[in-house]
C-alpha positions as CSV (number, residue, x, y, z in Angstrom):
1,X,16.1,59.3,-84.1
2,X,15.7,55.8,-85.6
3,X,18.9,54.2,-85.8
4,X,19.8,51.9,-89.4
5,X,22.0,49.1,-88.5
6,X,25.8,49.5,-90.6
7,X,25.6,47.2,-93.5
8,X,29.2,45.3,-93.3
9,X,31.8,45.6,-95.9
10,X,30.9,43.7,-98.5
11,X,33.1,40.3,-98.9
12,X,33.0,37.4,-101.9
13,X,32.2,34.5,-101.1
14,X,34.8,31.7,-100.6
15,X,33.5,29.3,-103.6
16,X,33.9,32.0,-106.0
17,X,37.5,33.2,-105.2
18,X,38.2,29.8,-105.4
19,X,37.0,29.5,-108.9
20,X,38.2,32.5,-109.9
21,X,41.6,30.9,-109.0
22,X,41.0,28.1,-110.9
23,X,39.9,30.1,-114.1
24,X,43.2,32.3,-113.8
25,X,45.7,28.9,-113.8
26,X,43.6,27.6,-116.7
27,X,44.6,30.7,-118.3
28,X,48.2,30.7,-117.6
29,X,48.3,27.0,-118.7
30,X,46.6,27.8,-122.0
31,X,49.0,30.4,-122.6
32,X,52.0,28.3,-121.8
33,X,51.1,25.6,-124.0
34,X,50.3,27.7,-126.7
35,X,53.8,29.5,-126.2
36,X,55.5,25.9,-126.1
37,X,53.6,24.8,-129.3
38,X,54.0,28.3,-131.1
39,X,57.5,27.7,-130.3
40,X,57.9,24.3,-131.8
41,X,56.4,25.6,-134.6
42,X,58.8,28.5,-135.4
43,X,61.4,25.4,-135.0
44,X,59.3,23.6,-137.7
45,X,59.5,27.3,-140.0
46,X,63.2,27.6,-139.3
47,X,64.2,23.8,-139.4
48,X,63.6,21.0,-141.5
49,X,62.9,18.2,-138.7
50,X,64.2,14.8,-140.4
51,X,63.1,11.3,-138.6
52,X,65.4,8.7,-140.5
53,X,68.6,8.5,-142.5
54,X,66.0,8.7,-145.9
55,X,64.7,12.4,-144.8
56,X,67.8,13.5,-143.7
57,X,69.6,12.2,-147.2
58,X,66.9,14.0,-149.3
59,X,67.1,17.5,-146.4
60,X,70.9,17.1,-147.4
61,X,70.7,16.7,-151.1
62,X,67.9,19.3,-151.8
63,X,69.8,21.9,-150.0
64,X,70.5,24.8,-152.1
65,X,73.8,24.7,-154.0
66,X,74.7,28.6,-154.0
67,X,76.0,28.4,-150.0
68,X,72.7,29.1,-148.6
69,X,71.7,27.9,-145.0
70,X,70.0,24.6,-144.6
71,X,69.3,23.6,-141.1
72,X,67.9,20.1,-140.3
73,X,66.6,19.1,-137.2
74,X,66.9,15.5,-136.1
75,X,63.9,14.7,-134.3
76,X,64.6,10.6,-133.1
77,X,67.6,8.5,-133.4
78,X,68.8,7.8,-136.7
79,X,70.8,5.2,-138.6
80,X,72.9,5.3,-141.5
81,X,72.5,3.3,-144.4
82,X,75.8,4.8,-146.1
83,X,77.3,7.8,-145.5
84,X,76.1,11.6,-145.7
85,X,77.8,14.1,-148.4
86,X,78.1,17.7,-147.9
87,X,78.3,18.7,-151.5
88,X,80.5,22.1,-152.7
89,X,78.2,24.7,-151.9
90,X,76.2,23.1,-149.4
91,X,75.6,25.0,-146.1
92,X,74.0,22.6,-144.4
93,X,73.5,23.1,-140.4
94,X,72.6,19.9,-138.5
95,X,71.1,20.3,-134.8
96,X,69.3,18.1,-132.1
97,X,65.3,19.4,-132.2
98,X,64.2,19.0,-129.1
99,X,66.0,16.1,-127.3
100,X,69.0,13.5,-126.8
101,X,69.5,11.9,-130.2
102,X,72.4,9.5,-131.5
103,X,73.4,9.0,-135.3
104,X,74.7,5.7,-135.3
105,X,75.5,3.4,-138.4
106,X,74.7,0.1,-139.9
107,X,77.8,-3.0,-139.3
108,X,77.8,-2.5,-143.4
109,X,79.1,1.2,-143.1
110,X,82.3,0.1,-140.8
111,X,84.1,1.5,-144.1
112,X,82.8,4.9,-144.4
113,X,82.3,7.5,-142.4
114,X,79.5,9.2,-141.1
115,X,79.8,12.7,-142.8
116,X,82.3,13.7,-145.9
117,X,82.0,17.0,-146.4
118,X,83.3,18.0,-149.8
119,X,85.9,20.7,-150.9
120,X,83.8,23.9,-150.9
121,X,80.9,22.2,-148.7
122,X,80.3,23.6,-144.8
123,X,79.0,21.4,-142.0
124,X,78.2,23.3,-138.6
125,X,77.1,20.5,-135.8
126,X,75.2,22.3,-133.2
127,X,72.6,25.3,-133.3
128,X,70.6,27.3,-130.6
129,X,67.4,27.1,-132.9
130,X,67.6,23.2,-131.5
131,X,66.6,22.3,-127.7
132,X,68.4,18.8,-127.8
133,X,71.8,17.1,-127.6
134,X,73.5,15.3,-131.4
135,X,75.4,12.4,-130.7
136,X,77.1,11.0,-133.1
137,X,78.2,7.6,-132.0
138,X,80.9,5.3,-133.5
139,X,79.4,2.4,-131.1
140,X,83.1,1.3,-130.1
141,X,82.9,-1.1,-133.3
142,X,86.4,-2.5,-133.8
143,X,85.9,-3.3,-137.4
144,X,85.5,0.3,-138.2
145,X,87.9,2.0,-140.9
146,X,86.8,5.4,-141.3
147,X,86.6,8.7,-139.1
148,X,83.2,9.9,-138.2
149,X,84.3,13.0,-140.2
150,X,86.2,13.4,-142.4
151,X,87.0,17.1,-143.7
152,X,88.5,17.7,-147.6
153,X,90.2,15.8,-149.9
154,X,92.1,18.4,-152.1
155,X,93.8,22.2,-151.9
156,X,91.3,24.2,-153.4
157,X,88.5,25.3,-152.5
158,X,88.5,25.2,-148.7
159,X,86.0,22.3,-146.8
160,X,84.8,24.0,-143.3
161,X,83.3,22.0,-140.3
162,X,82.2,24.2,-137.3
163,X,81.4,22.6,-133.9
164,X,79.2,24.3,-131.4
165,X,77.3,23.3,-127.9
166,X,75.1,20.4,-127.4
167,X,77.1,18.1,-129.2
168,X,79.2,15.0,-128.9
169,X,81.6,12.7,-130.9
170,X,82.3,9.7,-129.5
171,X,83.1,6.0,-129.5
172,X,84.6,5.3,-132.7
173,X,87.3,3.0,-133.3
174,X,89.0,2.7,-135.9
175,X,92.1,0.9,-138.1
176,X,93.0,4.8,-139.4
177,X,94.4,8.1,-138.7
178,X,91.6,10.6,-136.7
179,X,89.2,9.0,-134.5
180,X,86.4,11.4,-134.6
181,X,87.8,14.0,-137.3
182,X,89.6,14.0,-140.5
183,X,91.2,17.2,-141.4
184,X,92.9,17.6,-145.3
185,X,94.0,19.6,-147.4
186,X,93.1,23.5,-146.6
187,X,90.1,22.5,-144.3
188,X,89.3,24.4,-141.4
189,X,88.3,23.1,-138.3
190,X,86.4,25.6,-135.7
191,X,85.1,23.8,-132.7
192,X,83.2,26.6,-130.3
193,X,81.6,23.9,-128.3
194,X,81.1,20.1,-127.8
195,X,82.9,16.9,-126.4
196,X,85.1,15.1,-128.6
197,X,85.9,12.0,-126.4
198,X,86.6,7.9,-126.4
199,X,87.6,7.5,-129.6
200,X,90.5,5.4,-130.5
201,X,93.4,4.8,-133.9
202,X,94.3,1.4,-133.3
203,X,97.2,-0.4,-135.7
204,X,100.1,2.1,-135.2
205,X,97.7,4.9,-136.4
206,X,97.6,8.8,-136.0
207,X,95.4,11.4,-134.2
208,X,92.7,9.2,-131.7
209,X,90.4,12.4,-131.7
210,X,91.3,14.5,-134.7
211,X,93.8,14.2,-137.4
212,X,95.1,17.0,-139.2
213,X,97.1,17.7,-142.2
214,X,97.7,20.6,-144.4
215,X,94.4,22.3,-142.4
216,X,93.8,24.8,-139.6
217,X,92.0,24.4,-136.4
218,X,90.8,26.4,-134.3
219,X,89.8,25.8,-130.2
220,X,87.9,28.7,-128.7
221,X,86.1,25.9,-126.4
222,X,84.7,22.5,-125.8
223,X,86.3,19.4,-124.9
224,X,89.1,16.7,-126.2
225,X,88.9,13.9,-123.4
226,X,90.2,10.4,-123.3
227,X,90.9,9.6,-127.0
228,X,93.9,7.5,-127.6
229,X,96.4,6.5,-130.6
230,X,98.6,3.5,-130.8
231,X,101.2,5.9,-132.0
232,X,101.2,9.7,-131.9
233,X,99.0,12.0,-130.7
234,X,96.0,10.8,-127.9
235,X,94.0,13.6,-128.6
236,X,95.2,15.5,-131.8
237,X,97.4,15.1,-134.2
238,X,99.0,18.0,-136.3
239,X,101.4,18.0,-139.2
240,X,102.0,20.9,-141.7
241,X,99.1,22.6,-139.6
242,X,98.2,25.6,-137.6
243,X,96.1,25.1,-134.2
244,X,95.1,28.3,-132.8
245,X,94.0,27.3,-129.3
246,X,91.7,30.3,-127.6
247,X,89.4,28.1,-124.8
248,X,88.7,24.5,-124.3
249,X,90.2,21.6,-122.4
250,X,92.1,18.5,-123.5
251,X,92.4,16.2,-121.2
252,X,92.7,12.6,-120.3
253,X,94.1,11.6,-123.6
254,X,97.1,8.8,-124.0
255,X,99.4,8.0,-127.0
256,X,102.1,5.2,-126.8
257,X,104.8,7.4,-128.7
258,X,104.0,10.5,-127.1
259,X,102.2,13.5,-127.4
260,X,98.9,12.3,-125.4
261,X,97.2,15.3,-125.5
262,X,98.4,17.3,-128.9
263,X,101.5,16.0,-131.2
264,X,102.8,18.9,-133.0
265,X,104.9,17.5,-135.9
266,X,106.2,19.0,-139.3
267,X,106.6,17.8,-143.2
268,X,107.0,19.8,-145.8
269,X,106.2,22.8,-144.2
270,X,105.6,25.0,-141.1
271,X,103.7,23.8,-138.8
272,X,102.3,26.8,-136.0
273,X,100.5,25.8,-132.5
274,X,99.2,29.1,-131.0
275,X,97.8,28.7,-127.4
276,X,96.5,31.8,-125.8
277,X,93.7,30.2,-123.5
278,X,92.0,27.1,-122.1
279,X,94.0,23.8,-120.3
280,X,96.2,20.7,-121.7
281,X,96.5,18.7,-118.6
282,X,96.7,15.2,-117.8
283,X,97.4,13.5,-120.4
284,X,100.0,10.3,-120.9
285,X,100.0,10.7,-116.9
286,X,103.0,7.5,-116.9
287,X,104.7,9.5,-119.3
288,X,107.1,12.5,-119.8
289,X,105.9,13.0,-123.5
290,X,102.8,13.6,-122.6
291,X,100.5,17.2,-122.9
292,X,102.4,18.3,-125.9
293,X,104.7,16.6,-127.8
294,X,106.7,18.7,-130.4
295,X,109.2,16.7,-133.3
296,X,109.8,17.4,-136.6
297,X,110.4,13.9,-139.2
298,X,113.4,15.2,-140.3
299,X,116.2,17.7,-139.9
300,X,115.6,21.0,-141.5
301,X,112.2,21.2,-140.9
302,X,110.1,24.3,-139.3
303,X,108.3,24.0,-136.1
304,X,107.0,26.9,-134.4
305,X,105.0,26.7,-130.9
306,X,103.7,29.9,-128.9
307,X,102.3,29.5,-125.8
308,X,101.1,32.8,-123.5
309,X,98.9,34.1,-121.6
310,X,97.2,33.4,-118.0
311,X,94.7,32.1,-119.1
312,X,96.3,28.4,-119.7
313,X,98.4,26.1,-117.7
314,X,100.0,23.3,-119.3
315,X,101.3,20.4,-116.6
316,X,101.5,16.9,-115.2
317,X,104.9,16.3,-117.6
318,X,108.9,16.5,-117.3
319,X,109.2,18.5,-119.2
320,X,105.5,19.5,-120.1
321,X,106.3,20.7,-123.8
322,X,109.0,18.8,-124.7
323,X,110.7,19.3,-128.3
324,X,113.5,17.6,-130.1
325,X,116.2,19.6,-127.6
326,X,115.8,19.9,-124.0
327,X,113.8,23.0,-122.7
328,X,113.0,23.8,-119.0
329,X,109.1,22.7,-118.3
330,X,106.3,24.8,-118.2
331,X,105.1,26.1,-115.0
332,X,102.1,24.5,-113.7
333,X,99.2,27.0,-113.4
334,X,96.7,27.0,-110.3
């Protein structure tokens, strides 16, 4: 019987796997890039990118006047010329598009501020449709006058500014009341997310983060850290107000006539500080007015503070929340 010789399995050559290799992560690479450009394009569809304070003054002003969304993407650093107006109406979203970026301002603007968003305007700072960090930066100018933001100027109809992730205020100091924000008249104030921090009211001034007055703020996270006021309130300051505090920290804040991290004071009417969640520590560390300070200007008036929950813990202070009578501290929270 002749006998064939078994033909061995048959195996590719070495050289060719090797290309086929190649061919497969030239492949994936196309594909990634064309998912990463695809991407920045949907941004592009969903955002107007603006590259200098001209673009983003005409993305502001041509925003639609009936309440519907605008979002603008900065894309580089800018610098004000004069400040931005968010008109009645105007829904304007303003987010980082794809990297670090600061707003900063011109020596000539030292007496304006960065944003004024008008009665019936809305101002959110932060969106997930960006990939970047907004930082607005006061540039720890002493000359300045003005709040980065201010927030209303009258009762009716309400001015909003909203606060999210991925964005800081910071370095602005100022011969005025409210360091980073200005809150008046019926505004509303709701910060989700962000870093409020190093900003100082110099000249016996008010509120070296945020001032507020005849408004309502509302904390459901983020943080208030190392702001300072010659006189009350480090961090915020609050009079015929309503903070409703859900998350966040505040902390590292210092006042000179107490209340380093929040002053809770009252006018002509009630003022309400809520907290169910988040920390107030360490703040006026040298002194026993200073997490929460709570005094009303005269006699008479109505001051209401509710803090609960186990969420909190309010500490560093003898007493912690101190109000015009003396009331046992708060227990410090692990």
């Amino acid at each position: 019987m002749k006998k064939y010789k078994q033909t061995p399995h048959c195996t590719r050559p070495q050289g060719a796997a090797v290309v086929k290799a190649l061919v497969l992560i030239a492949i994936f690479l196309l594909n990634t890039c064309n998912n990463g450009l695809n991407g920045l394009l949907e941004l592009q569809r969903e955002m107007f990118p603006v590259r200098n304070y001209e673009e983003l003054l005409d993305a502001v002003n041509g925003a639609p006047d009936d309440g519907q969304p605008r979002v603008i993407g900065v894309v580089n650093d800018i610098i004000l010329n004069s400040f931005i107006e968010i008109g009645d109406e105007k829904n304007i979203t303003l987010t980082a598009f794809d990297s670090v970026v600061y707003i900063t301002s011109t020596i000539a603007m030292k007496d304006a501020n960065f944003f004024y968003i008008e009665d019936g305007g809305s101002l959110t700072l932060g969106d997930k449709r960006g990939r970047g960090t907004l930082i607005l930066d006061g540039g720890k100018d002493n000359s300045r006058i003005k709040p980065l933001i201010t927030v209303g100027s009258s009762l009716i109809p309400s001015a909003a500014l909203i606060m999210n992730n991925m964005v800081i205020l910071q370095n602005n100091i100022i011969n005025a009341s409210g360091g980073a924000v200005s809150l008046n008249y019926n505004s509303i104030f709701i910060m989700n997310g962000g870093i409020i921090r190093d900003n100082h009211a110099k000249d016996s001034c008010y509120g070296g983060g945020i001032y507020m007055a005849d408004a309502v703020f509302t904390i459901n996270g983020g943080e208030i850290i190392n702001n300072s006021a010659e006189n009350y309130g480090g961090g915020i300051y609050m009079v015929d107000a309503i903070i409703n505090m859900n998350g966040g920290t505040i902390t590292g804040n210092t006042a000179n006539a107490g209340g380093g991290g929040v002053f809770v004071g009252s006018g002509a009417r009630l003022s309400v500080f809520t907290m169910k969640g988040g920390k107030i520590f360490g703040n006026n560390p040298l002194s026993d007015k200073n997490n929460i300070y709570i005094g009303a200007f005269n006699s008479g008036q109505q001051i209401s503070a509710s803090i609960f929950g186990t969420s909190y813990f309010i500490n560093f202070g003898d007493p912690a929340l101190e109000c015009n009578h003396p009331i046992p501290p708060a227990p410090d929270y692990p």
